[in-house]
Kinemage of the C-alpha trace (Angstrom):
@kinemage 1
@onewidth
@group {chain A} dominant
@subgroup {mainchain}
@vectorlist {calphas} color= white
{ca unk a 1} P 99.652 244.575 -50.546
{ca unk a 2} L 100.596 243.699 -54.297
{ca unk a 3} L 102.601 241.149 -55.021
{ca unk a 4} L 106.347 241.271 -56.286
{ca unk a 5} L 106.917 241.595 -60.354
{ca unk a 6} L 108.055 238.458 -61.316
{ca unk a 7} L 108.405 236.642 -64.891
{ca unk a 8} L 106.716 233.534 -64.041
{ca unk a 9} L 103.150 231.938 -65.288
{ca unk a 10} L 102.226 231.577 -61.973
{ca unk a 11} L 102.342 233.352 -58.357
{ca unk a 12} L 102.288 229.955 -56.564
{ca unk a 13} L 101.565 226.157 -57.491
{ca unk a 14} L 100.291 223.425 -54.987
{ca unk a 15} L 101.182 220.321 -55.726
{ca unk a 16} L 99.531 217.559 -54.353
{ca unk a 17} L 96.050 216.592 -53.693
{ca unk a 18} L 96.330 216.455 -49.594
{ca unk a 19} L 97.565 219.872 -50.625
{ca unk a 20} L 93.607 220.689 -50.975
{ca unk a 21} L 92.918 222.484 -47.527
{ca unk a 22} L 95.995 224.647 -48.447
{ca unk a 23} L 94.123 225.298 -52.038
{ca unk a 24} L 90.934 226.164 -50.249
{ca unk a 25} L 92.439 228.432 -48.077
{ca unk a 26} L 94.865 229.971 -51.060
{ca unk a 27} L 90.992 230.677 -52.206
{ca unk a 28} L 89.859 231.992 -49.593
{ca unk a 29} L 92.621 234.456 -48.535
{ca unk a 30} L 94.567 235.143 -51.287
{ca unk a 31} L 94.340 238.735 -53.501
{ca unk a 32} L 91.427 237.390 -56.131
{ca unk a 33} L 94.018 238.034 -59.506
{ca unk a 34} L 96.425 235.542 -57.572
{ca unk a 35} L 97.799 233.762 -60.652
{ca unk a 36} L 97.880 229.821 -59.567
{ca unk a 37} L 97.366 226.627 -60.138
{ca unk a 38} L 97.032 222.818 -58.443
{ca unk a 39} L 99.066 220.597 -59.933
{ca unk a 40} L 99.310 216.522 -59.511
{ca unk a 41} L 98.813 213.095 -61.487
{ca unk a 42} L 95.074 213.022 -62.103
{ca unk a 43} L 93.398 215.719 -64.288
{ca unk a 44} L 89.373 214.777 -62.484
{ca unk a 45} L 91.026 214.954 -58.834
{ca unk a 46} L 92.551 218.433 -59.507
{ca unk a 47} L 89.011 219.758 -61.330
{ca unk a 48} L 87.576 218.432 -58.177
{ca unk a 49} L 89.662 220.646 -56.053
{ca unk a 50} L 89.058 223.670 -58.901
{ca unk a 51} L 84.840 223.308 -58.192
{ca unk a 52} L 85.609 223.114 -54.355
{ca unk a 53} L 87.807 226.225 -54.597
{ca unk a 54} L 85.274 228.093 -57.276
{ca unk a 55} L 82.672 227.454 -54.415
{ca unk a 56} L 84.505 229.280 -51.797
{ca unk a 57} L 84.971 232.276 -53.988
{ca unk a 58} L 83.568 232.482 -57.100
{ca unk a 59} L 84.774 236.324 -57.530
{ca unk a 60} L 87.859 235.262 -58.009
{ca unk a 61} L 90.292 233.680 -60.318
{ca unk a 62} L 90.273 229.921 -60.473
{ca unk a 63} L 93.360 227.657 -60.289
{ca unk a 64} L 94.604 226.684 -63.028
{ca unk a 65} L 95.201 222.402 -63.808
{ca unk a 66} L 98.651 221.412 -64.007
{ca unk a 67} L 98.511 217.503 -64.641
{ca unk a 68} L 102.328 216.757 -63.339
{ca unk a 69} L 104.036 213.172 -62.930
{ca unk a 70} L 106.008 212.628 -59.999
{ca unk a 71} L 109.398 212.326 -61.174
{ca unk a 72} L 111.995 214.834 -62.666
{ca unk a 73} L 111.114 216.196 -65.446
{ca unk a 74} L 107.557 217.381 -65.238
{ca unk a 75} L 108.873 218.900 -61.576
{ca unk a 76} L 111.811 220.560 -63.467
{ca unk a 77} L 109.066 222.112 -66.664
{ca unk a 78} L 106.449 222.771 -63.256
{ca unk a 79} L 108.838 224.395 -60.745
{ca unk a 80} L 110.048 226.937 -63.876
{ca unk a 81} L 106.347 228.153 -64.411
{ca unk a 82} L 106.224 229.409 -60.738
{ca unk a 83} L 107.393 231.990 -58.338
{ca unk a 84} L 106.352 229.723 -55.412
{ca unk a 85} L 105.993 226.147 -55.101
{ca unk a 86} L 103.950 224.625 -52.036
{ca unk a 87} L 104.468 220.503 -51.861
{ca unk a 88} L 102.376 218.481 -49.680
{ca unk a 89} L 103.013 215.357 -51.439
{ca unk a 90} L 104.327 213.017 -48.514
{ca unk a 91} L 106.298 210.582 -47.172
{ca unk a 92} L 108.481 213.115 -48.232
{ca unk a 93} L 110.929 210.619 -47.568
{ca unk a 94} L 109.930 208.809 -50.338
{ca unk a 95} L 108.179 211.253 -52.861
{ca unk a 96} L 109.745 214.579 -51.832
{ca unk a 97} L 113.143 214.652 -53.393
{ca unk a 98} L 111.921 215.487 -56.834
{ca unk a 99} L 110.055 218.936 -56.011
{ca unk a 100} L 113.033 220.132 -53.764
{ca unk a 101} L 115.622 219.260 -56.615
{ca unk a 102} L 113.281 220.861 -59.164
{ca unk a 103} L 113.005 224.000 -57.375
{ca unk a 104} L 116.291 224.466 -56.114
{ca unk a 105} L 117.457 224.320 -59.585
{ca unk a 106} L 114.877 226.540 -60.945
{ca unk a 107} L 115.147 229.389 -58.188
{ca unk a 108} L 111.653 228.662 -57.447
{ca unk a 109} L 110.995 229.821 -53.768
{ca unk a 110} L 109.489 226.062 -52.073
{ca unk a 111} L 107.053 225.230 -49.170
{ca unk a 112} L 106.311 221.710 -47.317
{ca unk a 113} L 104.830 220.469 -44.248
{ca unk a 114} L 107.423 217.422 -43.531
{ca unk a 115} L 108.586 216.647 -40.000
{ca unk a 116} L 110.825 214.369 -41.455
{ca unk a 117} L 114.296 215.830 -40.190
{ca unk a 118} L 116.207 213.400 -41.310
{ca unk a 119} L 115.287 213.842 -45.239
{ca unk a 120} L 115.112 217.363 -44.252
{ca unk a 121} L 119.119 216.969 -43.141
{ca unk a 122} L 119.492 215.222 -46.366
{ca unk a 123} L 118.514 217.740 -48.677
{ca unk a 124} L 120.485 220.776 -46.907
{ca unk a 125} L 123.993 217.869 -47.924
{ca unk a 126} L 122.408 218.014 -51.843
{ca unk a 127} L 120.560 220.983 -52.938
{ca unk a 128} L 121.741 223.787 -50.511
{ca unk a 129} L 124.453 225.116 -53.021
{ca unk a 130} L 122.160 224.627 -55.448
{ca unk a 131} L 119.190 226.850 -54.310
{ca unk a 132} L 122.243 229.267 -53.641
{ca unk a 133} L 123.212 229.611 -56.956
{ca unk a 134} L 119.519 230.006 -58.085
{ca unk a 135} L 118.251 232.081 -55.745
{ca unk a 136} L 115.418 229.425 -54.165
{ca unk a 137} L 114.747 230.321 -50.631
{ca unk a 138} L 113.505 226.933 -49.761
{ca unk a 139} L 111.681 226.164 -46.216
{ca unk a 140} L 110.656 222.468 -45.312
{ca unk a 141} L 109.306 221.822 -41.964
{ca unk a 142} L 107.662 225.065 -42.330
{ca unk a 143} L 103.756 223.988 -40.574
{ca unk a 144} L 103.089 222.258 -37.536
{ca unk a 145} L 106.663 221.189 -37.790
{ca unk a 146} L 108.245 222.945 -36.699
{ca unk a 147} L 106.835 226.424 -36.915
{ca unk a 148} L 105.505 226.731 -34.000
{ca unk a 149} L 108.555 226.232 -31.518
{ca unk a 150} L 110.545 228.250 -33.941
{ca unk a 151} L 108.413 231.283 -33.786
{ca unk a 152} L 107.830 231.038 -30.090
{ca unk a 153} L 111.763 231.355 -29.455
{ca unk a 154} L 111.909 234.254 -32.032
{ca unk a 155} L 108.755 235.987 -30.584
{ca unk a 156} L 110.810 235.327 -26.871
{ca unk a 157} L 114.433 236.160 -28.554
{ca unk a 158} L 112.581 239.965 -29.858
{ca unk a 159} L 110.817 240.719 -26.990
{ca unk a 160} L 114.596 240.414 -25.270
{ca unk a 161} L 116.043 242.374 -27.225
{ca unk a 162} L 113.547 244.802 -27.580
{ca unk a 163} L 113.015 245.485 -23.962
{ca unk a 164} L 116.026 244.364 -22.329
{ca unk a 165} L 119.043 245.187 -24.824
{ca unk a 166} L 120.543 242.211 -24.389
{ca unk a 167} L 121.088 239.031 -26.394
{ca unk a 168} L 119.474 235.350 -25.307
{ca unk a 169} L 120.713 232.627 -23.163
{ca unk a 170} L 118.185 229.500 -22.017
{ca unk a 171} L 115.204 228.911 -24.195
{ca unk a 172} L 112.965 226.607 -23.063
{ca unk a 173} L 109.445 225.596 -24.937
{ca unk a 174} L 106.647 223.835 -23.689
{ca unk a 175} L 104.049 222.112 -25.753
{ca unk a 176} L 101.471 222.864 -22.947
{ca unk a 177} L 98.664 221.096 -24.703
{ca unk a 178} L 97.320 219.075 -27.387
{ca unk a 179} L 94.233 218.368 -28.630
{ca unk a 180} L 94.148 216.433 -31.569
{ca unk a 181} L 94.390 213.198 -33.619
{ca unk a 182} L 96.855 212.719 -36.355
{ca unk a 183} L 95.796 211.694 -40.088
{ca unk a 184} L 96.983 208.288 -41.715
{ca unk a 185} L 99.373 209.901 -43.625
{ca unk a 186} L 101.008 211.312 -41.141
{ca unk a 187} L 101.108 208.193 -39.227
{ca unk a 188} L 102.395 206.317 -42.253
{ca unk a 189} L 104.927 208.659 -42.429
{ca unk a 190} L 106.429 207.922 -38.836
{ca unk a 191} L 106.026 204.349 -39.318
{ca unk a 192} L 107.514 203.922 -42.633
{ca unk a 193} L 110.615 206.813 -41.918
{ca unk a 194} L 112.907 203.330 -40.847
{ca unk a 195} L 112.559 202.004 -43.683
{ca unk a 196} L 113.677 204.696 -45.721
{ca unk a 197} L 116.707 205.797 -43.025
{ca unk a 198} L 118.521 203.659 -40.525
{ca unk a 199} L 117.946 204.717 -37.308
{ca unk a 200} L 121.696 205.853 -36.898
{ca unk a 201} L 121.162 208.594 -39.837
{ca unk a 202} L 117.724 209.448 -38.160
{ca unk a 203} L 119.431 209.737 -34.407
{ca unk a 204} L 122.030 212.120 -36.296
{ca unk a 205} L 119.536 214.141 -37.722
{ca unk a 206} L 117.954 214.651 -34.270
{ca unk a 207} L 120.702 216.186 -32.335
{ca unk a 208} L 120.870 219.561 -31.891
{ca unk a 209} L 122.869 221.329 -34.050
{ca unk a 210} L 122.624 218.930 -36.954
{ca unk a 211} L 120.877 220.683 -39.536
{ca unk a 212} L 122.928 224.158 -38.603
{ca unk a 213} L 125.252 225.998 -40.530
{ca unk a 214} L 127.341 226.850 -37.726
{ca unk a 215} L 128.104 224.593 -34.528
{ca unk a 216} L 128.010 226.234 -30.637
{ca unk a 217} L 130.332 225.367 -28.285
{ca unk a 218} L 128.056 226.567 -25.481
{ca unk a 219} L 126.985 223.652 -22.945
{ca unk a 220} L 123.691 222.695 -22.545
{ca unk a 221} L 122.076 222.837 -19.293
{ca unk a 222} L 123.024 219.445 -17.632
{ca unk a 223} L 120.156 216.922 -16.535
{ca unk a 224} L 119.979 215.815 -13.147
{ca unk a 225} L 120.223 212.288 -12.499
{ca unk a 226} L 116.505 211.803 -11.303
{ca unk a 227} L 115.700 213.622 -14.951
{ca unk a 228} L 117.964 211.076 -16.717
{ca unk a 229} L 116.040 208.063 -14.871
{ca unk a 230} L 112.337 209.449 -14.815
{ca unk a 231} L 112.194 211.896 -18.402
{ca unk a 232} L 110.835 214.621 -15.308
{ca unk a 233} L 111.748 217.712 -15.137
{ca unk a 234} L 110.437 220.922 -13.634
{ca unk a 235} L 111.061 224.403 -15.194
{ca unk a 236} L 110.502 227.716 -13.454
{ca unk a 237} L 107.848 229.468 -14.735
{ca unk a 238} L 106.267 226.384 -17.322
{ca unk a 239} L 106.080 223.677 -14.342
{ca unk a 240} L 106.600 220.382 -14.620
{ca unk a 241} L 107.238 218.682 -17.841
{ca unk a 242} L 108.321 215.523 -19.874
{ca unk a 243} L 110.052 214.278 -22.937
{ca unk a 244} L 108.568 215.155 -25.914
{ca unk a 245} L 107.734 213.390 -29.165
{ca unk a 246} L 108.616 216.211 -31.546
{ca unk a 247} L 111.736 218.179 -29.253
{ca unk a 248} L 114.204 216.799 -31.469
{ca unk a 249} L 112.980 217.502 -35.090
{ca unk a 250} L 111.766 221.162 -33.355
{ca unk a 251} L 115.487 221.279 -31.873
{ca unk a 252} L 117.132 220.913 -34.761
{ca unk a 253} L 115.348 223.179 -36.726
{ca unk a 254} L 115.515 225.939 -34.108
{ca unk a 255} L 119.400 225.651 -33.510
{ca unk a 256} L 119.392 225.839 -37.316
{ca unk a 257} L 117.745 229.273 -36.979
{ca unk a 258} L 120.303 230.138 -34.801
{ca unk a 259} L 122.892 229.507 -36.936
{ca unk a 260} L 121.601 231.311 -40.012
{ca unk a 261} L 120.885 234.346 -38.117
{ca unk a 262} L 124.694 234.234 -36.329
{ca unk a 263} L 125.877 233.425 -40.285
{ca unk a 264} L 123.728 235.450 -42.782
{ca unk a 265} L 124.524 239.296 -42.669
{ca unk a 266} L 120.726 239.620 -44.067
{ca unk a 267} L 119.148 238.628 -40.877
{ca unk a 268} L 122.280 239.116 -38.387
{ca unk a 269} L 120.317 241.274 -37.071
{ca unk a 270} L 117.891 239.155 -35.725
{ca unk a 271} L 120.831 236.803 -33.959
{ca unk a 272} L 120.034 235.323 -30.984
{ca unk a 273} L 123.363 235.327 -29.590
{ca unk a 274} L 126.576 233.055 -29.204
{ca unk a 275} L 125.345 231.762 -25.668
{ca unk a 276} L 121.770 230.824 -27.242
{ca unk a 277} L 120.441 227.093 -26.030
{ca unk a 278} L 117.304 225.582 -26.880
{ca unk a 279} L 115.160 222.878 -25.081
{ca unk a 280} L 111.887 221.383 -25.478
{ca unk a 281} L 109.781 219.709 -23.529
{ca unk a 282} L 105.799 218.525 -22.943
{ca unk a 283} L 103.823 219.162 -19.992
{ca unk a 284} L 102.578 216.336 -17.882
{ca unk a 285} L 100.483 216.543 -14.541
{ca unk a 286} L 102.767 214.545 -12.213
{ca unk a 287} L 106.110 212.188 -11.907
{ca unk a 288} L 104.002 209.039 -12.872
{ca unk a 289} L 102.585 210.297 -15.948
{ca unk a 290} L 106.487 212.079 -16.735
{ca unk a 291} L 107.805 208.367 -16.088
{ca unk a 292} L 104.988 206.737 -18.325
{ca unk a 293} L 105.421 208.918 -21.161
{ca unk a 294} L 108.904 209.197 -21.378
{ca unk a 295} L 109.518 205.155 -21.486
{ca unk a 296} L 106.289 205.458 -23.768
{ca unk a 297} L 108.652 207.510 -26.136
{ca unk a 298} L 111.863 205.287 -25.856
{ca unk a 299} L 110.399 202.051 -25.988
{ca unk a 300} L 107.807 202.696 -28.655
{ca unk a 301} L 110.855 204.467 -30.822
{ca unk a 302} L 113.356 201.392 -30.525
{ca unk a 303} L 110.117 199.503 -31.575
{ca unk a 304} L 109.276 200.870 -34.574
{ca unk a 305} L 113.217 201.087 -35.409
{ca unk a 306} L 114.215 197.650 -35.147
{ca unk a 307} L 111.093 195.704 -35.348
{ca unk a 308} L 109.421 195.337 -38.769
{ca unk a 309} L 106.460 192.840 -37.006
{ca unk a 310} L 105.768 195.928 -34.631
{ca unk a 311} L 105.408 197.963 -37.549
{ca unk a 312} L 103.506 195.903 -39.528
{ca unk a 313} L 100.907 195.553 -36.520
{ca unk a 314} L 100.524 199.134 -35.811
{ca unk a 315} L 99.395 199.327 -39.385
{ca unk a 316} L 96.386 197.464 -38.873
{ca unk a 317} L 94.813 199.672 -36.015
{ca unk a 318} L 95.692 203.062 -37.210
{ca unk a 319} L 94.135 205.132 -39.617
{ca unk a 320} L 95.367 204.621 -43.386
{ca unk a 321} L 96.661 206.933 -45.919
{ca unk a 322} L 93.742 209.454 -47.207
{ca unk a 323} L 92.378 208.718 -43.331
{ca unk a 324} L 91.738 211.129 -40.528
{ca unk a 325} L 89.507 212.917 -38.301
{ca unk a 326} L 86.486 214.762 -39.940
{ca unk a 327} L 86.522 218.131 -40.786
{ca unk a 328} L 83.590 218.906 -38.052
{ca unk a 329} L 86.026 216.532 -35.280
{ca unk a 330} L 89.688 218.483 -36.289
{ca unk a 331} L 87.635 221.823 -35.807
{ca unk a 332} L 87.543 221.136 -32.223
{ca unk a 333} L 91.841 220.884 -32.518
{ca unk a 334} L 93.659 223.085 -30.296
{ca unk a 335} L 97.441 223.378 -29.372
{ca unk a 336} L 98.851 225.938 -27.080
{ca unk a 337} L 102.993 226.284 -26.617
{ca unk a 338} L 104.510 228.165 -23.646
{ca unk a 339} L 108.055 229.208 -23.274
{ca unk a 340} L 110.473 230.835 -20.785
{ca unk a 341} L 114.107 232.890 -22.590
{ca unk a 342} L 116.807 234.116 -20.131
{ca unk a 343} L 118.360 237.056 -21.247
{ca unk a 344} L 122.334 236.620 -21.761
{ca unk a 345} L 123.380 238.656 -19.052
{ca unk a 346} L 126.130 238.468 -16.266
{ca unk a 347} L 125.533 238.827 -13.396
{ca unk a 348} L 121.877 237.558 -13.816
{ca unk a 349} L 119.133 240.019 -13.897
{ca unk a 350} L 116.320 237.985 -12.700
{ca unk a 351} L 114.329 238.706 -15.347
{ca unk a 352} L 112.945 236.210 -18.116
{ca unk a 353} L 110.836 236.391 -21.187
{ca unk a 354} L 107.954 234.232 -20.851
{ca unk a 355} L 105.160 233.338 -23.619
{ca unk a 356} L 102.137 231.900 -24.187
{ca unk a 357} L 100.944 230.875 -28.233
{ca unk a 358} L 97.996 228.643 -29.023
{ca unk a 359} L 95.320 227.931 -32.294
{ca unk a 360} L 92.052 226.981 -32.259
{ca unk a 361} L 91.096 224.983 -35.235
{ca unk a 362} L 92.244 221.973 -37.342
{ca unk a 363} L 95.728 221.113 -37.093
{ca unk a 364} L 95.920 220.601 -41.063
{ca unk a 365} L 94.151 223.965 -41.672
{ca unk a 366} L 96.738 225.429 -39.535
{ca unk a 367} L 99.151 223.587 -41.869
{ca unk a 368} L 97.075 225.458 -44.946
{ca unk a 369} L 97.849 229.350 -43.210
{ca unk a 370} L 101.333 228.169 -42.230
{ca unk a 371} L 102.182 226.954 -46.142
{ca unk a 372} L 100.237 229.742 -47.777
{ca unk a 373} L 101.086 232.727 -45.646
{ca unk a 374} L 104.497 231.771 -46.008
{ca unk a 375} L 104.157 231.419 -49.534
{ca unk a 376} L 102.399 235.434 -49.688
{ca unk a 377} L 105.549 236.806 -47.443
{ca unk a 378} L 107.628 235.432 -49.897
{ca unk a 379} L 105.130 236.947 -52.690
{ca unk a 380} L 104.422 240.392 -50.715
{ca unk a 381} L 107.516 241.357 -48.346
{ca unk a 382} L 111.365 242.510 -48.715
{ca unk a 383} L 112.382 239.494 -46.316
{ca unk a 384} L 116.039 240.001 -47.491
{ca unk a 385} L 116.938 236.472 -48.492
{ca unk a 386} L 119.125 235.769 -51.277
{ca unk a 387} L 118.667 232.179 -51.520
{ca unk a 388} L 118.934 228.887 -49.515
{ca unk a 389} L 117.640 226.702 -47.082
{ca unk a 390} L 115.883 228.430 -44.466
{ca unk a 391} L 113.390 227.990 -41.669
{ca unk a 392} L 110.317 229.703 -40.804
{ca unk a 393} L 111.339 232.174 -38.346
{ca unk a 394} L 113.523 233.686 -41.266
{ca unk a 395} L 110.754 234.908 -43.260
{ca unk a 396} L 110.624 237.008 -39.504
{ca unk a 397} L 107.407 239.342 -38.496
{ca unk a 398} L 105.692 240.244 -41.409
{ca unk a 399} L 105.046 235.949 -41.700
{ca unk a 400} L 103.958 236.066 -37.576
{ca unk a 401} L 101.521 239.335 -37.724
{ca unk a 402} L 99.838 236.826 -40.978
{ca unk a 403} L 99.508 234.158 -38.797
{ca unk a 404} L 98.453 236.005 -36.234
{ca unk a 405} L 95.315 236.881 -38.568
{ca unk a 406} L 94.935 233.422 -39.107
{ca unk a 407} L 93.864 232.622 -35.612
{ca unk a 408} L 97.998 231.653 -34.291
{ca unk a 409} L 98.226 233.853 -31.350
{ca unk a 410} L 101.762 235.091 -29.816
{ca unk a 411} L 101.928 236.605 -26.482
{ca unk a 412} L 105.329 237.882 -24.804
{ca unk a 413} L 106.467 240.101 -21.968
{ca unk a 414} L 109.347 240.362 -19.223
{ca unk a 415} L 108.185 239.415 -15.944
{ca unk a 416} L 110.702 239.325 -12.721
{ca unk a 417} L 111.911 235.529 -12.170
């Protein structure tokens, strides 16, 4: 499919030289007149990246260099030369602020991989009105967080409504498995995030309908008290399952889908419904592990809030910035999701919408599809948005059916409960 008409230099820009799996696969997949470019500090790191991407394809058009500082204005002359803008230079925390500004300003449509929620909360308080005005359709968290769990509960959410008529209640999602080992930067990231943010500002950005336009006055499902003491719980249809490391970023941006679809008239018809809840869990095998895992969490967070030894001592046995598994190790990577939906119906029907969505591969390659097929639905499809902070499930199936491609598989249907 072409892409749009636009008036910029480019079609899209990475910035940032962990963006280069992202390049490689912009190379690999992309229409071969894609006009683009890498952009960053150091002119021999991003001909590096050119020769690597040349290699891949040499049919088609090479990136472009864009030799950028990190500050202001070179973001503001960069993010004005582009239609889209994918940033993968993190702690986003820390670095991020000037590529969001810049493009929200501009009307440049922006990309990023953070799981940082709570910087994530504190752009939506500064630039929101701004990428308004302009027309930006920004997405952060838009990879492996939180993409998945927010495509899950819109795959579960359509099949509902497609089959059943109805709106959505319950939706519960399961990360079901993990196999993989995070990169230093990634780990600096979750070490360094309290020093940035005080923990109260990061709790806040954690609960549920923080990051949402709108807030929902429907309850959600109470905990029992042997869930409360244990972090156990066991959910019809997923099994047993856990606390889980990422439930409150993915929460937040999920209830924040919610809350666009209930507010924008765009994509009200994609609205899950005004009884809509969301939890997440993690499966575990038994009560013990449940018990270990959930303390794990708890104990290991209030750590690596309040105790700048702990965090300095972590540092020394985890990989370092730049770090990570090899290529040939993260090819072996694989994640699967499950989740149940209960359709908004009373009396109850006894039927649920369950799924099932996994990847095989490299987590950070799955980061590469997630930024740059998000970046060619912008590019390619009539997604209907006028400007703003989104998430992914807004860019809606045209961005699923491309991941799909990509090796992210989603499978729904309506079984009797």
């Amino acid at each position: 499919m072409p892409f749009k008409k636009h008036t910029r230099q480019y079609d899209v820009v990475v910035y940032g030289y962990t963006g280069l799996l992202t390049a490689e696969f912009i190379a690999s997949h992309f229409p071969t007149d894609t006009k683009w470019a890498v952009a960053g500090r150091s002119a021999q790191k991003l001909e590096d990246v050119v020769k690597t991407c040349q290699s891949l394809n040499p049919d088609r058009k090479p990136p472009q260099v864009e030799v950028c500082g990190l500050n202001d204005a070179d973001l503001a002359a960069l993010a004005k030369k582009t239609f889209t803008f994918i940033a993968t230079v993190g702690p986003y925390a820390k670095y991020g602020e000037y590529a969001f500004k810049a493009c929200a300003e501009a009307g440049t449509h922006y990309l990023d991989c953070t799981g940082e929620a709570v910087w994530h909360a504190a752009m939506i308080n500064k630039y929101e009105k701004a990428a308004k005005a302009s027309g930006a359709c920004m997405f952060p968290q838009s990879a492996v967080e939180s993409a998945p769990s927010d495509l899950v509960t819109f795959a579960l959410a359509s099949r509902i409504k497609s089959e059943l008529s109805v709106q959505v209640g319950d939706v519960v999602v399961s990360l079901h498995e993990i196999r993989s080992a995070p990169s230093g930067g990634t780990l600096a990231t979750v070490i360094g995030l309290f020093e940035t943010f005080s923990f109260k500002e990061v709790a806040a950005s954690h609960e549920p309908y923080a990051l949402s336009p709108l807030h929902n006055p429907k309850i959600m499902p109470k905990e029992s008290i042997q869930s409360k003491l244990t972090g156990s719980y066991y959910i019809p249809n997923l099994g047993l399952q856990t606390s889980s490391i990422t439930a409150g970023t993915d929460t937040a941006v999920v209830h924040r889908t919610w809350g666009i679809f209930q507010q924008d008239p765009a994509l009200r018809t994609h609205a899950y419904g005004p009884n809509f809840t969301y939890r997440e869990f993690a499966k575990t095998r038994n009560i013990v592990t449940a018990i270990i895992s959930h303390y794990s969490l708890l104990i290991g967070g209030a750590l690596l809030a309040f105790c700048s030894p702990f965090r300095n001592i972590v540092r020394r046995f985890i990989y370092q910035p730049g770090e990570g598994p090899s290529r040939e190790d993260a090819a072996r990577d694989y994640m699967e999701f499950r989740g149940v939906a209960t359709p908004d119906i009373r009396p109850a029907s006894g039927k649920q919408a369950v799924c099932r969505a996994w990847y095989h591969g490299g987590m950070y390659l799955f980061t590469a599809a997630c930024l740059s097929h998000a970046a060619q639905t912008l590019l390619e499809d009539d997604t209907g948005l006028t400007g703003g902070i989104y998430t992914p499930a807004c860019l809606g199936q045209g961005y699923i059916d491309r991941l799909d491609e990509a090796g992210f598989k989603i499978e729904t249907k309506i079984i009797d409960n």
